[in-house]
PDB file with one MODEL, atoms N, CA, C and O in Angstrom:
MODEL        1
ATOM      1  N   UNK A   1     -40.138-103.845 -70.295  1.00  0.00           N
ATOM      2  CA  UNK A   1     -39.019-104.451 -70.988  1.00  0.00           C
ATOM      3  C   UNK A   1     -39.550-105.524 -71.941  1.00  0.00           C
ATOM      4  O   UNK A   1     -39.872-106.602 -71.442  1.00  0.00           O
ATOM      5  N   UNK A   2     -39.668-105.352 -73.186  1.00  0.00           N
ATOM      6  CA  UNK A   2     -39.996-106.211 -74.254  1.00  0.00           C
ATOM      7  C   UNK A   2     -38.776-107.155 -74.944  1.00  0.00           C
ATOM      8  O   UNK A   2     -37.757-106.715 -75.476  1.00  0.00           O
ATOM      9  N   UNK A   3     -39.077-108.267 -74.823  1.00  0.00           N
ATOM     10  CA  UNK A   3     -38.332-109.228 -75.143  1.00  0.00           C
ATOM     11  C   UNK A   3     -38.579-109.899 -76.918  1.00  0.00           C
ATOM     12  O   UNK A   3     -39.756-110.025 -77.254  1.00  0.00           O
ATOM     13  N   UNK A   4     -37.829-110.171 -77.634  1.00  0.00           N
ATOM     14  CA  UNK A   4     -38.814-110.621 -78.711  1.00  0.00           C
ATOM     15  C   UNK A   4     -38.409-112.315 -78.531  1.00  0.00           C
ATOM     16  O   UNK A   4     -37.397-113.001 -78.392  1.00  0.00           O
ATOM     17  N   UNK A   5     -39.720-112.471 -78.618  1.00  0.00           N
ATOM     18  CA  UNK A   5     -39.979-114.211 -78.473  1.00  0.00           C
ATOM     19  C   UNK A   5     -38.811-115.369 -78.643  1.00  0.00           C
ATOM     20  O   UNK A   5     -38.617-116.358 -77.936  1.00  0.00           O
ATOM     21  N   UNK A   6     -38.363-115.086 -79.381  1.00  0.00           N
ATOM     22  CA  UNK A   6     -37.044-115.841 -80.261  1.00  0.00           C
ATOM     23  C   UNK A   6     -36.302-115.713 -79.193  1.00  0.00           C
ATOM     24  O   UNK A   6     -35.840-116.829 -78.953  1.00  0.00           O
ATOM     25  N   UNK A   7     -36.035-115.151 -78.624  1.00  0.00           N
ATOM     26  CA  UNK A   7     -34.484-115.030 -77.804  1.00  0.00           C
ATOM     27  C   UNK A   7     -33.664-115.959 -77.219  1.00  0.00           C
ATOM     28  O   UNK A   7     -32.449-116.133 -77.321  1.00  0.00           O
ATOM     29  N   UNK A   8     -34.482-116.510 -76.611  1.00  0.00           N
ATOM     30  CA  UNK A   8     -34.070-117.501 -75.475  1.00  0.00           C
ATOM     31  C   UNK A   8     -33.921-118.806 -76.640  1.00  0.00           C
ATOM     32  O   UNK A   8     -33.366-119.790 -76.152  1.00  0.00           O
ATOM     33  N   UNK A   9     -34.328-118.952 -78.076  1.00  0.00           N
ATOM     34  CA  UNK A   9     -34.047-119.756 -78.903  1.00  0.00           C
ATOM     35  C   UNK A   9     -32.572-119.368 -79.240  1.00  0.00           C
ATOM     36  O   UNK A   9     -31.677-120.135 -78.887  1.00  0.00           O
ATOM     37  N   UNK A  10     -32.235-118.052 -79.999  1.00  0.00           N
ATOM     38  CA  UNK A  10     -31.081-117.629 -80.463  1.00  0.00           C
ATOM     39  C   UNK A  10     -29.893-118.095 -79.771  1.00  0.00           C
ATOM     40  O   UNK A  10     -28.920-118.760 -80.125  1.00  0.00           O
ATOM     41  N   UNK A  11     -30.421-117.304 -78.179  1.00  0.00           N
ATOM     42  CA  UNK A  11     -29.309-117.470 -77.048  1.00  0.00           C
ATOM     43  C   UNK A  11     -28.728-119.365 -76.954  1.00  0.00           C
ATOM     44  O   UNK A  11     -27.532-119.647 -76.889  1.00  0.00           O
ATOM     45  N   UNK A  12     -29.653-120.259 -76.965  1.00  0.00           N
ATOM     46  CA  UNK A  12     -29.227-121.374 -77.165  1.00  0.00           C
ATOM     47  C   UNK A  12     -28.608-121.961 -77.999  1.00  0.00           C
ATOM     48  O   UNK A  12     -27.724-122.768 -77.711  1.00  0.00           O
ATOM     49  N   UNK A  13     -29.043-121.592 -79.506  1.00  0.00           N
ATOM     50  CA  UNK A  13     -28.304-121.607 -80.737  1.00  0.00           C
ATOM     51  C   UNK A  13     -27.275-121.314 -80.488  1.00  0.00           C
ATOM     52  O   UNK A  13     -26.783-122.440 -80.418  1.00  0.00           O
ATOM     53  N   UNK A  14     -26.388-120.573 -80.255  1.00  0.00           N
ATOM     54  CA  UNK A  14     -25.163-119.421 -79.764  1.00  0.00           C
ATOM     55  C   UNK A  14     -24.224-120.935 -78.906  1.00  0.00           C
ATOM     56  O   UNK A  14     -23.292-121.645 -79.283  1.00  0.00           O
ATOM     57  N   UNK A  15     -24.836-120.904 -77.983  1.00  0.00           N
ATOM     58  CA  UNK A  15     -24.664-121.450 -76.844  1.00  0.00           C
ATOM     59  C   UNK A  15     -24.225-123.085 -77.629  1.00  0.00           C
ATOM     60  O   UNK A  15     -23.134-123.624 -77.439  1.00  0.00           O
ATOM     61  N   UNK A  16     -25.165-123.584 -78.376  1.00  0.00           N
ATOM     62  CA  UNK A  16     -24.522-124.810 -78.724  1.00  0.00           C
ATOM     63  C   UNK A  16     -24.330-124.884 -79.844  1.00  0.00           C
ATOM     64  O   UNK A  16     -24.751-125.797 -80.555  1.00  0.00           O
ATOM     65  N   UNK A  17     -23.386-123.558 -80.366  1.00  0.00           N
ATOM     66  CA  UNK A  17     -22.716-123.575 -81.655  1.00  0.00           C
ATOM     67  C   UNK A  17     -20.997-123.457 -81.011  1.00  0.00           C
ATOM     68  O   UNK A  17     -19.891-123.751 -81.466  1.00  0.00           O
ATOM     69  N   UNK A  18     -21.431-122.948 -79.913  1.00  0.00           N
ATOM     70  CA  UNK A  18     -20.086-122.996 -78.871  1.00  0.00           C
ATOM     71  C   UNK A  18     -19.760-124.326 -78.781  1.00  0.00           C
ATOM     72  O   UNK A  18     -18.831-124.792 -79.439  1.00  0.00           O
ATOM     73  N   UNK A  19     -20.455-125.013 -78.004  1.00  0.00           N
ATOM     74  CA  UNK A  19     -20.465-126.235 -77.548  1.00  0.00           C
ATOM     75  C   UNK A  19     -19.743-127.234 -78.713  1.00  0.00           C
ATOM     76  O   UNK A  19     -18.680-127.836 -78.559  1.00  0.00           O
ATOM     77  N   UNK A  20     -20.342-127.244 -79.551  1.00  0.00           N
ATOM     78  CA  UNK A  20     -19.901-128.179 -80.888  1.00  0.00           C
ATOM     79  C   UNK A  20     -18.711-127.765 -80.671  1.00  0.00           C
ATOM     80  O   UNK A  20     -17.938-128.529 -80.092  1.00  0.00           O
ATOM     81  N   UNK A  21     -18.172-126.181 -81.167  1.00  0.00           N
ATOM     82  CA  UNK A  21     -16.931-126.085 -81.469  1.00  0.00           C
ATOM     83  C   UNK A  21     -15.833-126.519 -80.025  1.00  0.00           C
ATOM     84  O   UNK A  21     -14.675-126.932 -80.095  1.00  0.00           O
ATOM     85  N   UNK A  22     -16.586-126.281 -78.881  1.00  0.00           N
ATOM     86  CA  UNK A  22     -15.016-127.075 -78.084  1.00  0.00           C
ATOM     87  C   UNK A  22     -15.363-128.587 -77.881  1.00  0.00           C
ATOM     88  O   UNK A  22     -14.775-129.172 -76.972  1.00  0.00           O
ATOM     89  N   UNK A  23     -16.353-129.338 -78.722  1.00  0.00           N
ATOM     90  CA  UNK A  23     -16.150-130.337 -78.879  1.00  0.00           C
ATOM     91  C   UNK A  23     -15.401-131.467 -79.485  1.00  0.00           C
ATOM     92  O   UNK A  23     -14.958-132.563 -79.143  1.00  0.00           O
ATOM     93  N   UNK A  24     -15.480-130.447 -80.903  1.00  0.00           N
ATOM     94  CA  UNK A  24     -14.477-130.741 -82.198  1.00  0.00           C
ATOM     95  C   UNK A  24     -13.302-130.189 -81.469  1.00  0.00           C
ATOM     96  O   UNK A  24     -12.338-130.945 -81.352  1.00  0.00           O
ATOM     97  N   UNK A  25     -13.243-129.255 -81.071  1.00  0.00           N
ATOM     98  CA  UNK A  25     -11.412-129.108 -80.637  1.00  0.00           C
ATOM     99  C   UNK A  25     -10.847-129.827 -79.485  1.00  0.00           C
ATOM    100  O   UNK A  25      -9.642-129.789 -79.236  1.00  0.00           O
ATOM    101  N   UNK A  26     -11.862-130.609 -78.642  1.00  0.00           N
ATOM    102  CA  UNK A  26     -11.059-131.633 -77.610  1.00  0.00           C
ATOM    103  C   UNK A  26     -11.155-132.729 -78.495  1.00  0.00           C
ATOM    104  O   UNK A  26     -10.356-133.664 -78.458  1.00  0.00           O
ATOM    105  N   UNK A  27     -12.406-132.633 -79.548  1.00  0.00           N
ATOM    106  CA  UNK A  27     -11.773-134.365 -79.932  1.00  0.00           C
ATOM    107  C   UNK A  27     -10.389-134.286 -80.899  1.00  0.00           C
ATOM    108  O   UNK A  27      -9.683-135.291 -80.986  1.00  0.00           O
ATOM    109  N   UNK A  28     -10.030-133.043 -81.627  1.00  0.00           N
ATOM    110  CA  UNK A  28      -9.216-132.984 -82.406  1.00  0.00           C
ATOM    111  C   UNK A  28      -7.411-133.109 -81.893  1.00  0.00           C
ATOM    112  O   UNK A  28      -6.425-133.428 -82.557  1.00  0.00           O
ATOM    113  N   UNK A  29      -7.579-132.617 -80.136  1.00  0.00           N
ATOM    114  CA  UNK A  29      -6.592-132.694 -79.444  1.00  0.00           C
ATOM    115  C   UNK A  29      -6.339-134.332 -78.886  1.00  0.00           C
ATOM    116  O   UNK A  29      -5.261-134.823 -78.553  1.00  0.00           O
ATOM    117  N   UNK A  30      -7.412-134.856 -78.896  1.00  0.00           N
ATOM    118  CA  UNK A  30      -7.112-136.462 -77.996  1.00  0.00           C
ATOM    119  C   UNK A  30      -6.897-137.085 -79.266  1.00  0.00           C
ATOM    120  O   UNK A  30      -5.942-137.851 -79.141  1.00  0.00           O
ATOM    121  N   UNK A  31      -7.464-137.111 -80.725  1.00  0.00           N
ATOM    122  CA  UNK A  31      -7.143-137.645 -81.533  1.00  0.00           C
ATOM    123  C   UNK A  31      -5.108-137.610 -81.738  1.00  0.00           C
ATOM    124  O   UNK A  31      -4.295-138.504 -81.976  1.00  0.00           O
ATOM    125  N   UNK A  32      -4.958-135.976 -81.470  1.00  0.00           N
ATOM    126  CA  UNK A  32      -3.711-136.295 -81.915  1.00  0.00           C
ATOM    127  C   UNK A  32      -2.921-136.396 -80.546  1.00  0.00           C
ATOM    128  O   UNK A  32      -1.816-135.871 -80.409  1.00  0.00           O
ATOM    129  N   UNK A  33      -3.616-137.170 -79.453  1.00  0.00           N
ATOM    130  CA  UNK A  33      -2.977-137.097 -78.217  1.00  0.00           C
ATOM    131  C   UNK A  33      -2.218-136.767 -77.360  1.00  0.00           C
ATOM    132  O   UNK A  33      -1.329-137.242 -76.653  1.00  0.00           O
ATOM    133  N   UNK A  34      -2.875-135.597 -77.600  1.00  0.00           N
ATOM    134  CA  UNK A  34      -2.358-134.250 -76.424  1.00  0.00           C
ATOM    135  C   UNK A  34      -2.908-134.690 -74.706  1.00  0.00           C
ATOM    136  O   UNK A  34      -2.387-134.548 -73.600  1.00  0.00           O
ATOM    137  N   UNK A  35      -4.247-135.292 -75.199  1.00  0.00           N
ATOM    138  CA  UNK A  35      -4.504-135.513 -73.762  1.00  0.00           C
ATOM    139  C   UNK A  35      -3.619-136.100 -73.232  1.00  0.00           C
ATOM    140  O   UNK A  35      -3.226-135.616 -72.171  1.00  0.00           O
ATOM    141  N   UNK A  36      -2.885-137.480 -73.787  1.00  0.00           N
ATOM    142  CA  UNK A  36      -2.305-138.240 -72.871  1.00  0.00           C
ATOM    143  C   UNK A  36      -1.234-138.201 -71.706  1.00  0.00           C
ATOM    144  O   UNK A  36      -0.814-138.998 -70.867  1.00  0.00           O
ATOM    145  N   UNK A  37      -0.943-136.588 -72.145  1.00  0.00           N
ATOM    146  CA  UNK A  37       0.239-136.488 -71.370  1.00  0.00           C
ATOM    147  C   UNK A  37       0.193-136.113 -69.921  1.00  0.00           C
ATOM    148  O   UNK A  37      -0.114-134.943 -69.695  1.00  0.00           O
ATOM    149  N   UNK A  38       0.499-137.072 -68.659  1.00  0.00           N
ATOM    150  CA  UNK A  38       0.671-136.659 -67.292  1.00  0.00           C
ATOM    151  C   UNK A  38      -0.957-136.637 -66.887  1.00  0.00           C
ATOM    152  O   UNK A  38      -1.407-135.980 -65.949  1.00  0.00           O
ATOM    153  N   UNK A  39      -1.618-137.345 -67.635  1.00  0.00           N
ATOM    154  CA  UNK A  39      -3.296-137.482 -66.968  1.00  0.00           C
ATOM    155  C   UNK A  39      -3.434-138.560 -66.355  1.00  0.00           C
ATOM    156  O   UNK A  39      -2.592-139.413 -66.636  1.00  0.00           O
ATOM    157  N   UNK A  40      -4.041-138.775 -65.766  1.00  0.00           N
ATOM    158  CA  UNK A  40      -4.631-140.420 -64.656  1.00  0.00           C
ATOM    159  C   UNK A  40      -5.506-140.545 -65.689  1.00  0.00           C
ATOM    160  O   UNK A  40      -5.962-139.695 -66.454  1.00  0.00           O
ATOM    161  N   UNK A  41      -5.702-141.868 -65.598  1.00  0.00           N
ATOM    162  CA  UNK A  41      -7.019-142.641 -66.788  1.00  0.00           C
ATOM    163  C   UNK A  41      -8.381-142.259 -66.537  1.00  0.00           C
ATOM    164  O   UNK A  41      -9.370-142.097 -67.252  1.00  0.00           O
ATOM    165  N   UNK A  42      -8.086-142.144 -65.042  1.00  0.00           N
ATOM    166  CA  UNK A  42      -9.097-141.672 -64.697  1.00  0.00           C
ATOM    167  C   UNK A  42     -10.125-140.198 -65.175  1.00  0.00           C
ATOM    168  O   UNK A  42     -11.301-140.123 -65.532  1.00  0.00           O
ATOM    169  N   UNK A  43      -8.928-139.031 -64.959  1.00  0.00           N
ATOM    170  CA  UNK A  43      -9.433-137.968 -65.687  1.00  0.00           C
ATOM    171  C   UNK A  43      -9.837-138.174 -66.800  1.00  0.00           C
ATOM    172  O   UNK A  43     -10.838-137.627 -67.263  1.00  0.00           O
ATOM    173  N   UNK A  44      -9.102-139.017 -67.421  1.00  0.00           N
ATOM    174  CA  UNK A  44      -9.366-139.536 -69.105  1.00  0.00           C
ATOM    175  C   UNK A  44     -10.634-139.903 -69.550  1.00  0.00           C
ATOM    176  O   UNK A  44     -11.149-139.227 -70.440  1.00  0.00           O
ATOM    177  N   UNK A  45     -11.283-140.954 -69.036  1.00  0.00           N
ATOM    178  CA  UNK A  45     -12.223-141.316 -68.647  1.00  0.00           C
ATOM    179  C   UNK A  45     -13.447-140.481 -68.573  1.00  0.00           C
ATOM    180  O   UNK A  45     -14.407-140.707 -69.310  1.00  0.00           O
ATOM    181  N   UNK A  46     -13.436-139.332 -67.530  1.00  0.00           N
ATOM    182  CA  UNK A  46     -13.957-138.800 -67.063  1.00  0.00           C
ATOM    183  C   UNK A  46     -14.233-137.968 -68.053  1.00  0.00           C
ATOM    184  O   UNK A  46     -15.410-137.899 -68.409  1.00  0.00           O
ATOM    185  N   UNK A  47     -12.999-136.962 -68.877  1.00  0.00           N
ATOM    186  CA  UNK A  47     -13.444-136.280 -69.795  1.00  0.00           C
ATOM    187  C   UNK A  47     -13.953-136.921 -70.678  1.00  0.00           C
ATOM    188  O   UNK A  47     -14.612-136.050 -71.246  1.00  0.00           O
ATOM    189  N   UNK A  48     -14.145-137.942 -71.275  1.00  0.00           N
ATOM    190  CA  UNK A  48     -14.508-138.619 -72.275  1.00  0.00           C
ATOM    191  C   UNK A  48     -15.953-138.684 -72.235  1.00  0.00           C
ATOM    192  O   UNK A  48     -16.770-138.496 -73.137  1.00  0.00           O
ATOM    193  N   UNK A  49     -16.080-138.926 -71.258  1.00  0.00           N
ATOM    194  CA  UNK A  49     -17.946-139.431 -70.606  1.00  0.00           C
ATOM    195  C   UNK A  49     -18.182-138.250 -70.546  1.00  0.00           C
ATOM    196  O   UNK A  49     -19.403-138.282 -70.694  1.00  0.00           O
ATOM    197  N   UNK A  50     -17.866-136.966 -70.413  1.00  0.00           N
ATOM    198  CA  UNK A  50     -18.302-135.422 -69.938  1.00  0.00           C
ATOM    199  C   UNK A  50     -18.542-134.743 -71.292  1.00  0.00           C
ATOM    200  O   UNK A  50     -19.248-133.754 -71.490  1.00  0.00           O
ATOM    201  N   UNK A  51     -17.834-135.442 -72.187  1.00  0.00           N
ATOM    202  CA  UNK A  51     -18.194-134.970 -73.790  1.00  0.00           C
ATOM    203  C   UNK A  51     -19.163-135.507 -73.941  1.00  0.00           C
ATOM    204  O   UNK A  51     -20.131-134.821 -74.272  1.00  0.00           O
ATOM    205  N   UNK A  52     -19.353-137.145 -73.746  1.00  0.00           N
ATOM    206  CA  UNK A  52     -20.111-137.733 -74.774  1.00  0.00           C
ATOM    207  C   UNK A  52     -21.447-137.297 -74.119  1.00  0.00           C
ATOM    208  O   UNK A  52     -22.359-137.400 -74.940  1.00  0.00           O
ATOM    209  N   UNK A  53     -21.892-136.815 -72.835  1.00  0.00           N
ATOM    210  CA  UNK A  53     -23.057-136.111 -72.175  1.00  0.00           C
ATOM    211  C   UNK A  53     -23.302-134.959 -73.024  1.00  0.00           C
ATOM    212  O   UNK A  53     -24.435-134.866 -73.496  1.00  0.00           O
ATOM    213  N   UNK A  54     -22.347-133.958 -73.336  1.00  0.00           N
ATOM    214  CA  UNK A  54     -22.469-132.596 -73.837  1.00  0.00           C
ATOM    215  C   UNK A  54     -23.123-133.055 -75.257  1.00  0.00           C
ATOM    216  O   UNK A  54     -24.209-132.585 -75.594  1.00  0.00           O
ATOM    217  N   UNK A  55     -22.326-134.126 -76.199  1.00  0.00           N
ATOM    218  CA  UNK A  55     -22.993-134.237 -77.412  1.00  0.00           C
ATOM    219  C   UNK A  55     -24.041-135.170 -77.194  1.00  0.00           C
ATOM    220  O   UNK A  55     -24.305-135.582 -78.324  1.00  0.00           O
ATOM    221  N   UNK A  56     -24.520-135.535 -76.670  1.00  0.00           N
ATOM    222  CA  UNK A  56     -25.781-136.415 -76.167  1.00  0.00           C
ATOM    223  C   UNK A  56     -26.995-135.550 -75.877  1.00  0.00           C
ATOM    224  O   UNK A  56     -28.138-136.005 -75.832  1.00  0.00           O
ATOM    225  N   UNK A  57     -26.615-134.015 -75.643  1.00  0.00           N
ATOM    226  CA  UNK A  57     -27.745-133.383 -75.013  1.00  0.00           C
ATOM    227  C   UNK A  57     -27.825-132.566 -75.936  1.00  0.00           C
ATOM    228  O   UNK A  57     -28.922-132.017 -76.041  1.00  0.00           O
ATOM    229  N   UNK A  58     -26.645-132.137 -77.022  1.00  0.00           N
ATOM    230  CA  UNK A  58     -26.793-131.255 -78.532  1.00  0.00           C
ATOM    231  C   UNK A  58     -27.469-132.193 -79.345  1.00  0.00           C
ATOM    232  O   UNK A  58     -28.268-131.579 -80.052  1.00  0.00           O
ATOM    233  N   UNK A  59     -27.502-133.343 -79.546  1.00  0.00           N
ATOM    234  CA  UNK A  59     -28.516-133.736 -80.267  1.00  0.00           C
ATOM    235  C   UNK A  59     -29.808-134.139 -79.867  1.00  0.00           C
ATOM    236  O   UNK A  59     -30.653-134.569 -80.653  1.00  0.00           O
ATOM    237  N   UNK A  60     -30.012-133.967 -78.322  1.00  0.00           N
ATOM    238  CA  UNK A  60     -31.521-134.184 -78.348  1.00  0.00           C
ATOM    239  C   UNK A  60     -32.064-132.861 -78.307  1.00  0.00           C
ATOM    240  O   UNK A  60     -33.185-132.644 -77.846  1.00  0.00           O
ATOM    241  N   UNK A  61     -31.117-131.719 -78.897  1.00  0.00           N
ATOM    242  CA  UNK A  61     -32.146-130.306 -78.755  1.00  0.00           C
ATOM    243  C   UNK A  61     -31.836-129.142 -80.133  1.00  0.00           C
ATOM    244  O   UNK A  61     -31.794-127.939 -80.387  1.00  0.00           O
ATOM    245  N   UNK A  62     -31.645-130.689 -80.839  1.00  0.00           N
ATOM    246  CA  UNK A  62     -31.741-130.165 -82.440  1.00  0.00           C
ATOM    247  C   UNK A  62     -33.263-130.845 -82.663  1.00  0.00           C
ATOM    248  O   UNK A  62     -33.730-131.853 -82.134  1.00  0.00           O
ATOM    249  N   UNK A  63     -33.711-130.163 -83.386  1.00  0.00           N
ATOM    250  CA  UNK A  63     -35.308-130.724 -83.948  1.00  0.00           C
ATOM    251  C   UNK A  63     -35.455-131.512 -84.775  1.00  0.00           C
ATOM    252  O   UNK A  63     -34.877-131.448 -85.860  1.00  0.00           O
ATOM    253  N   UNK A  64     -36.545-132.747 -84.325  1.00  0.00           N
ATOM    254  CA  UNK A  64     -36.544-133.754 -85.222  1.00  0.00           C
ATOM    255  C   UNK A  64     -36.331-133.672 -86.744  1.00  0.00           C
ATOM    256  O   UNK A  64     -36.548-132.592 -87.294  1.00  0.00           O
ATOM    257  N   UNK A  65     -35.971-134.610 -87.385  1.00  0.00           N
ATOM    258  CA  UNK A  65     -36.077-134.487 -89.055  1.00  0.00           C
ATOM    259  C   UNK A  65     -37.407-134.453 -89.504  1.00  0.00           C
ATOM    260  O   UNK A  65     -38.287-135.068 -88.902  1.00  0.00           O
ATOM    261  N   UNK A  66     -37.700-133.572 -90.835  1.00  0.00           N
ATOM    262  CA  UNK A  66     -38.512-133.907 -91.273  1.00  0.00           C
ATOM    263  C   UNK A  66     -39.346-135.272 -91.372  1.00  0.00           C
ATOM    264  O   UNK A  66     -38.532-136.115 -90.996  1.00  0.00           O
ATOM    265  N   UNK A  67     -40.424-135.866 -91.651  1.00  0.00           N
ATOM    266  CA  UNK A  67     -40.491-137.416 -92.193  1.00  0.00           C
ATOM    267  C   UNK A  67     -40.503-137.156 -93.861  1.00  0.00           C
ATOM    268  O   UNK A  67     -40.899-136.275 -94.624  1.00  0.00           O
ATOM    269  N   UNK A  68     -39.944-138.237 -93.939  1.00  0.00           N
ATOM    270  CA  UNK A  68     -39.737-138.118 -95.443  1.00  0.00           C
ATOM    271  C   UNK A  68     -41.008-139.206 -96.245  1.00  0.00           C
ATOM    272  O   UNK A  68     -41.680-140.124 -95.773  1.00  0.00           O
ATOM    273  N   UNK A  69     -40.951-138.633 -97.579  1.00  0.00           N
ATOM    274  CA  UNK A  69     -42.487-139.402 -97.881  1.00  0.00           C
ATOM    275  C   UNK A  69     -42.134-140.850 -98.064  1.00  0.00           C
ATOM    276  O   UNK A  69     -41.017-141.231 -98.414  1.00  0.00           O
ATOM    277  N   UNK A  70     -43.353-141.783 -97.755  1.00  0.00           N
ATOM    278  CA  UNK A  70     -42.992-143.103 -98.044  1.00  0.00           C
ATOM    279  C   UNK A  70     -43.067-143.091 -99.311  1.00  0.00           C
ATOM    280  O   UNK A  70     -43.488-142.119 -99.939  1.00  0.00           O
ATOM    281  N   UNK A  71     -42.595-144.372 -99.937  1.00  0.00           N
ATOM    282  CA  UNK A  71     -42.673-145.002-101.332  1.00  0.00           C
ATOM    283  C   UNK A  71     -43.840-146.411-101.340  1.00  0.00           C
ATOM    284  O   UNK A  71     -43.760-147.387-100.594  1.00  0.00           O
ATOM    285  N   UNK A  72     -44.917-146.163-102.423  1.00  0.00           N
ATOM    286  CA  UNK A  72     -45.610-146.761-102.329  1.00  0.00           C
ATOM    287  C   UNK A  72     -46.906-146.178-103.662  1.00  0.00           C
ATOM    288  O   UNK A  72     -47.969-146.783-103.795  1.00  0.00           O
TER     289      UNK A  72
ENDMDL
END
């Protein structure tokens, strides 16, 4: 069974192109505060911190920036 190398890159790509998008759509729902309705603060809370983990871990597994040239 031959695998081609890339895969397990793609499959992640995929994976946190997902991610972004139900990120943008819970923040787009609490912005227009859908969450608020019939939640404990707590859950609130909770989801809030459970995003900001998810986008905390999409940007440490995007690849550094280029360096850009100094001026001098």
């Amino acid at each position: 069974m031959n695998h081609h190398p890339d895969v397990h890159r793609y499959l992640h790509a995929a994976r946190a192109t997902d991610l972004h998008a139900q990120a943008h759509a819970w923040k787009v729902r609490w912005t227009a505060g859908a969450n608020h309705s019939g939640r404990s603060s707590m859950r609130v809370v909770r989801a809030r911190f459970g995003w900001l983990l998810v986008e905390t871990g999409l940007r440490l597994l995007q690849p550094p920036a280029p360096p850009r040239p100094t001026e001098g």
